[in-house]
Backbone bond lengths (Angstrom), bond angles and torsions (degrees), N, CA, C in turn:
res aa  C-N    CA-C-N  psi(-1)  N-CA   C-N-CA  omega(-1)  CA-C   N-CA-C  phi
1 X - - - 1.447 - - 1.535 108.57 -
2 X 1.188 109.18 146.07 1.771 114.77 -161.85 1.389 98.30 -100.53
3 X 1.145 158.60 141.64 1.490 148.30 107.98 1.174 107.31 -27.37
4 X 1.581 110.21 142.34 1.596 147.51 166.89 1.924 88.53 -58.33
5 X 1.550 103.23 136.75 1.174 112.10 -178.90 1.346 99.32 -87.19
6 X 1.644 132.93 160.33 1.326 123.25 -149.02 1.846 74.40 -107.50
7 X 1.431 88.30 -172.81 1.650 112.40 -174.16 1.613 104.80 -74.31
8 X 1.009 100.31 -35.94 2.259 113.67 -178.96 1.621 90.52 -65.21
9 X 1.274 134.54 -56.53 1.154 142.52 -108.60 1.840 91.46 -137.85
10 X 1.189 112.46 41.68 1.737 126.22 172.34 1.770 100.72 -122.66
11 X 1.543 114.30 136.81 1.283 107.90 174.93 1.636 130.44 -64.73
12 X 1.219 121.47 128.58 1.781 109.46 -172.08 1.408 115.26 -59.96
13 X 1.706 123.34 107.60 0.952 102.61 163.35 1.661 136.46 -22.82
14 X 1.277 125.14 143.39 1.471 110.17 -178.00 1.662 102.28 -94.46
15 X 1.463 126.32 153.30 1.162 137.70 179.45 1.599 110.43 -74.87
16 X 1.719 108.62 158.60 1.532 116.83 -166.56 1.526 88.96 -105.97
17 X 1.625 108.97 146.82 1.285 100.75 -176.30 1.981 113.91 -85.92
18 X 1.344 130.63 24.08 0.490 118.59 102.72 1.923 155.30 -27.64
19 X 1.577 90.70 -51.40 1.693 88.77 167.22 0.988 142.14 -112.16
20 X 1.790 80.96 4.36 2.058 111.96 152.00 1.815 114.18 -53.16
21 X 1.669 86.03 -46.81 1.774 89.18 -169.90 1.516 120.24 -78.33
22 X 1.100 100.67 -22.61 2.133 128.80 -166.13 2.332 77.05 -71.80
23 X 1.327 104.68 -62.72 1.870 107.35 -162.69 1.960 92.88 -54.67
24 X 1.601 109.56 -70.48 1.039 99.76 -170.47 1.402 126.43 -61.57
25 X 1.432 136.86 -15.43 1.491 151.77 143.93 1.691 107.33 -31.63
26 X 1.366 101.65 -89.74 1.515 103.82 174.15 1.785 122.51 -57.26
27 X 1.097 115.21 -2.88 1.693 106.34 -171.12 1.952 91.92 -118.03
28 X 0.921 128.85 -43.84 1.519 131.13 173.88 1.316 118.20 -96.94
29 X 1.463 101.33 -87.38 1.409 97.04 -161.59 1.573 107.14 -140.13
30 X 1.266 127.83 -175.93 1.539 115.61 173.29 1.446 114.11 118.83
31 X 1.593 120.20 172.40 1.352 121.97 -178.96 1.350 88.83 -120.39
32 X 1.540 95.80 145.66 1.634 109.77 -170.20 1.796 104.78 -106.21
33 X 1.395 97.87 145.71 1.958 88.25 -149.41 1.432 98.07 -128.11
34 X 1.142 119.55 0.83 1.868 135.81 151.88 1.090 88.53 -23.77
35 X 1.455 125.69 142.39 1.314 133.32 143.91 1.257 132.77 -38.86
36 X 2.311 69.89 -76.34 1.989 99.10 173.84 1.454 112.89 -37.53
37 X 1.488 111.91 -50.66 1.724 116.02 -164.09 1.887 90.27 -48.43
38 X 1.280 97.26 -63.38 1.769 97.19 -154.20 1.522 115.11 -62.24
39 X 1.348 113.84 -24.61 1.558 126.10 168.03 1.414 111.54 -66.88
40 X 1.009 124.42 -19.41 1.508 149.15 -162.56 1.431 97.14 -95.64
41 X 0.995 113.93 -56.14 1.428 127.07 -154.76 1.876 105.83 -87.68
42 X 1.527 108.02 -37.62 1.368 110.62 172.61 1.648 128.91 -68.19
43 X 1.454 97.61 -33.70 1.438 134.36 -142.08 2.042 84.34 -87.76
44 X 1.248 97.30 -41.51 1.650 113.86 -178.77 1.537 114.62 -71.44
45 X 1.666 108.54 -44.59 1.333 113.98 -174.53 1.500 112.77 -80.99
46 X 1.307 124.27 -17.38 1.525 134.69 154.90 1.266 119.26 -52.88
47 X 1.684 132.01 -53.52 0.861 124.26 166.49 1.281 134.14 -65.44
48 X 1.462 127.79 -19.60 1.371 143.99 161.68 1.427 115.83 -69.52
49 X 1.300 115.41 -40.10 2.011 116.54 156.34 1.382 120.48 -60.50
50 X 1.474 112.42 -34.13 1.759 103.01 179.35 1.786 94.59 -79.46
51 X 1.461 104.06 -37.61 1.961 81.79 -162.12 1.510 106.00 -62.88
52 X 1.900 101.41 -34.84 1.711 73.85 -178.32 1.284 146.16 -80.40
53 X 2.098 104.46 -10.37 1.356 108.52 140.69 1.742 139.34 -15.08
54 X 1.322 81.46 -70.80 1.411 108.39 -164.54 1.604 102.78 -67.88
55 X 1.531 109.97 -40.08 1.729 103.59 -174.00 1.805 96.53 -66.00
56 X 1.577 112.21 -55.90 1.598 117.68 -178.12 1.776 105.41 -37.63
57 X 1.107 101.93 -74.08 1.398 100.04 173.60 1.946 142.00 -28.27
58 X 1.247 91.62 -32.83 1.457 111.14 179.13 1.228 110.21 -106.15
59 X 1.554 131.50 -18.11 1.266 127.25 155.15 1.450 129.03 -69.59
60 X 1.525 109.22 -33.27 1.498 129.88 -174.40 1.533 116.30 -52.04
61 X 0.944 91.09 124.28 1.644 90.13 166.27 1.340 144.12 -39.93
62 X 1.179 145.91 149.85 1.480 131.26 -169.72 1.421 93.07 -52.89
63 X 1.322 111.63 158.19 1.847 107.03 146.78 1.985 92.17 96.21
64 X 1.574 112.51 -51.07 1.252 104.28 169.17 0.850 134.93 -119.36
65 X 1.321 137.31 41.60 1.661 154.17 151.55 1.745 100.92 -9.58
66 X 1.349 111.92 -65.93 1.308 100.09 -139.63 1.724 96.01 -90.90
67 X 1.417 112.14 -32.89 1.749 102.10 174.50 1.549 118.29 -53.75
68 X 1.727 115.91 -39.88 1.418 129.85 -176.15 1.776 101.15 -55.63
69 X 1.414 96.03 -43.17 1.656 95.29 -179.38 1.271 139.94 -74.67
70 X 1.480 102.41 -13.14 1.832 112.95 159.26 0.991 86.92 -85.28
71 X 1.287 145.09 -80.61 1.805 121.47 -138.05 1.601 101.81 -65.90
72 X 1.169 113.45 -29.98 1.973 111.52 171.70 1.713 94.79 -63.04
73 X 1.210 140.77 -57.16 1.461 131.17 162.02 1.857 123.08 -29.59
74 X 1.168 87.16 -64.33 1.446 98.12 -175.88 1.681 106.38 -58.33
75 X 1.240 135.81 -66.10 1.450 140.73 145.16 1.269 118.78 10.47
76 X 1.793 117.93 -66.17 1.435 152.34 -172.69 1.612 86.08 -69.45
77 X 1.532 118.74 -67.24 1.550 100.72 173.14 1.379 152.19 -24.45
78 X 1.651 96.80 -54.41 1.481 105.22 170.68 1.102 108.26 -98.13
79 X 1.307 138.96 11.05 1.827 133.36 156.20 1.159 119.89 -76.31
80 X 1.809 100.43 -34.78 1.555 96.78 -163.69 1.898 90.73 -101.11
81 X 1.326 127.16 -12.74 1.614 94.38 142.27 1.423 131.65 -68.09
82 X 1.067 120.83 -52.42 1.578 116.29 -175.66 1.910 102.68 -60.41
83 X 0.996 126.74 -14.21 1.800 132.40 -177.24 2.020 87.68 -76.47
84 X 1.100 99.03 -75.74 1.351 105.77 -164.67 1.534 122.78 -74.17
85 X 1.261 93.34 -8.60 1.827 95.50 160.19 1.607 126.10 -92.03
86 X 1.305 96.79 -18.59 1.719 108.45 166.81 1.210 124.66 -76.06
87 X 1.342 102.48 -31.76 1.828 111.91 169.72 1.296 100.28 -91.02
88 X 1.548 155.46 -16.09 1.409 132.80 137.10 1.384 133.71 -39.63
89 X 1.672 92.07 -62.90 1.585 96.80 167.39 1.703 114.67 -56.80
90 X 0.906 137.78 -41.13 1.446 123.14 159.32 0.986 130.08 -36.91
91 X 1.450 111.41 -59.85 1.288 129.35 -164.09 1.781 107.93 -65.78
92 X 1.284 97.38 -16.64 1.702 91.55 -154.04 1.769 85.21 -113.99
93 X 1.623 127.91 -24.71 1.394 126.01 159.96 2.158 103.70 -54.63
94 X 0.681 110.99 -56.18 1.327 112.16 178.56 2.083 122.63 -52.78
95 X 1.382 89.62 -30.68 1.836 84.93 170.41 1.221 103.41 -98.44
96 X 1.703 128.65 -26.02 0.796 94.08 175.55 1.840 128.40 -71.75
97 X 1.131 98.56 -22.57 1.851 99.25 169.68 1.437 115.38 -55.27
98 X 0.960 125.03 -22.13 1.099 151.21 174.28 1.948 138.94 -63.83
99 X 1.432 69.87 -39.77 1.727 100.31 164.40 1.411 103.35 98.27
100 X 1.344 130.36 -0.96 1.354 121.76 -170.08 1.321 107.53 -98.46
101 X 1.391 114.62 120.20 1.653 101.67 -155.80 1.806 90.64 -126.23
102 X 1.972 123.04 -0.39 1.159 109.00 156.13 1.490 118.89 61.84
Protein backbone atom coordinates (compact mmCIF):
# COMPACT_ATOMS: atom_id res chain seq x y z
CA UNK A 1 0.00 0.00 0.00
CA UNK A 2 1.45 3.41 -1.15
CA UNK A 3 1.07 6.61 0.95
CA UNK A 4 -0.64 9.74 -0.53
CA UNK A 5 2.32 11.82 -1.78
CA UNK A 6 2.50 14.91 0.53
CA UNK A 7 1.91 18.52 -0.87
CA UNK A 8 6.12 19.26 -0.79
CA UNK A 9 6.56 15.99 -2.39
CA UNK A 10 4.12 16.31 -5.86
CA UNK A 11 6.08 16.75 -9.19
CA UNK A 12 6.29 20.60 -10.46
CA UNK A 13 4.27 20.92 -13.18
CA UNK A 14 6.72 22.06 -15.96
CA UNK A 15 6.07 25.64 -17.45
CA UNK A 16 4.60 26.52 -21.17
CA UNK A 17 6.94 28.46 -23.08
CA UNK A 18 4.63 30.81 -23.41
CA UNK A 19 5.17 31.25 -19.55
CA UNK A 20 8.76 30.60 -20.16
CA UNK A 21 8.72 33.88 -22.23
CA UNK A 22 5.90 36.03 -20.08
CA UNK A 23 8.88 35.00 -16.60
CA UNK A 24 11.89 35.75 -18.72
CA UNK A 25 10.14 39.05 -20.39
CA UNK A 26 9.11 40.45 -17.07
CA UNK A 27 12.24 39.33 -14.88
CA UNK A 28 15.15 40.30 -17.63
CA UNK A 29 14.57 41.42 -20.64
CA UNK A 30 11.95 41.42 -23.54
CA UNK A 31 8.68 42.99 -24.90
CA UNK A 32 5.75 42.25 -22.89
CA UNK A 33 2.81 41.11 -25.25
CA UNK A 34 -0.18 40.94 -22.55
CA UNK A 35 -2.74 42.84 -23.93
CA UNK A 36 -4.12 43.86 -20.52
CA UNK A 37 -0.43 45.13 -19.65
CA UNK A 38 -0.37 47.35 -22.91
CA UNK A 39 -4.10 48.49 -22.66
CA UNK A 40 -3.22 49.19 -19.19
CA UNK A 41 -0.33 50.86 -19.89
CA UNK A 42 -1.77 53.15 -22.85
CA UNK A 43 -5.10 53.72 -21.39
CA UNK A 44 -2.93 55.22 -18.20
CA UNK A 45 -0.46 57.23 -20.27
CA UNK A 46 -3.48 59.08 -21.99
CA UNK A 47 -4.77 60.17 -19.00
CA UNK A 48 -1.50 61.59 -17.68
CA UNK A 49 -1.07 63.62 -21.25
CA UNK A 50 -4.53 65.25 -21.01
CA UNK A 51 -4.02 66.17 -17.18
CA UNK A 52 -0.82 67.57 -17.93
CA UNK A 53 -2.19 69.49 -20.80
CA UNK A 54 -4.84 70.70 -19.06
CA UNK A 55 -2.82 71.58 -15.67
CA UNK A 56 0.02 73.47 -18.30
CA UNK A 57 -2.70 75.09 -19.91
CA UNK A 58 -4.46 76.68 -16.97
CA UNK A 59 -1.31 77.67 -15.41
CA UNK A 60 0.13 79.39 -18.58
CA UNK A 61 0.20 82.66 -19.03
CA UNK A 62 -2.09 84.76 -21.14
CA UNK A 63 -0.64 84.78 -24.66
CA UNK A 64 0.72 81.07 -23.93
CA UNK A 65 -1.94 78.62 -23.27
CA UNK A 66 -1.23 76.44 -25.95
CA UNK A 67 2.86 76.06 -25.91
CA UNK A 68 2.55 75.59 -21.80
CA UNK A 69 0.13 72.79 -22.81
CA UNK A 70 2.32 70.54 -24.93
CA UNK A 71 5.22 70.66 -22.74
CA UNK A 72 2.47 70.13 -19.67
CA UNK A 73 1.48 67.10 -22.26
CA UNK A 74 4.76 66.03 -22.97
CA UNK A 75 5.65 66.04 -18.98
CA UNK A 76 2.26 63.86 -18.42
CA UNK A 77 4.08 61.58 -21.03
CA UNK A 78 7.04 60.61 -19.31
CA UNK A 79 5.25 60.46 -15.80
CA UNK A 80 2.57 58.54 -16.83
CA UNK A 81 5.18 56.01 -18.33
CA UNK A 82 7.45 55.74 -15.52
CA UNK A 83 3.78 55.87 -13.09
CA UNK A 84 2.41 52.98 -15.00
CA UNK A 85 5.39 50.95 -15.52
CA UNK A 86 6.14 50.79 -11.80
CA UNK A 87 2.77 49.56 -11.01
CA UNK A 88 3.34 46.81 -13.81
CA UNK A 89 6.53 45.93 -12.67
CA UNK A 90 4.96 45.39 -9.30
CA UNK A 91 2.16 44.05 -10.22
CA UNK A 92 3.68 41.39 -12.34
CA UNK A 93 6.86 40.97 -9.46
CA UNK A 94 4.02 39.95 -7.17
CA UNK A 95 2.36 36.98 -9.41
CA UNK A 96 5.18 36.13 -10.26
CA UNK A 97 6.04 35.14 -6.46
CA UNK A 98 3.09 33.82 -6.62
CA UNK A 99 3.50 31.34 -9.28
CA UNK A 100 1.23 32.83 -11.79
CA UNK A 101 3.41 33.48 -14.55
CA UNK A 102 0.23 33.79 -17.26
Amino acid sequence: MELPMSESKKPKESMTDRETYNTVSDTVTGVNIRWRDNLFQGVGILVFVLIGALVGFFLASPGYGLGVAAIGGFLGLVAGFFVTGIILMIYRAVQHARGKHD
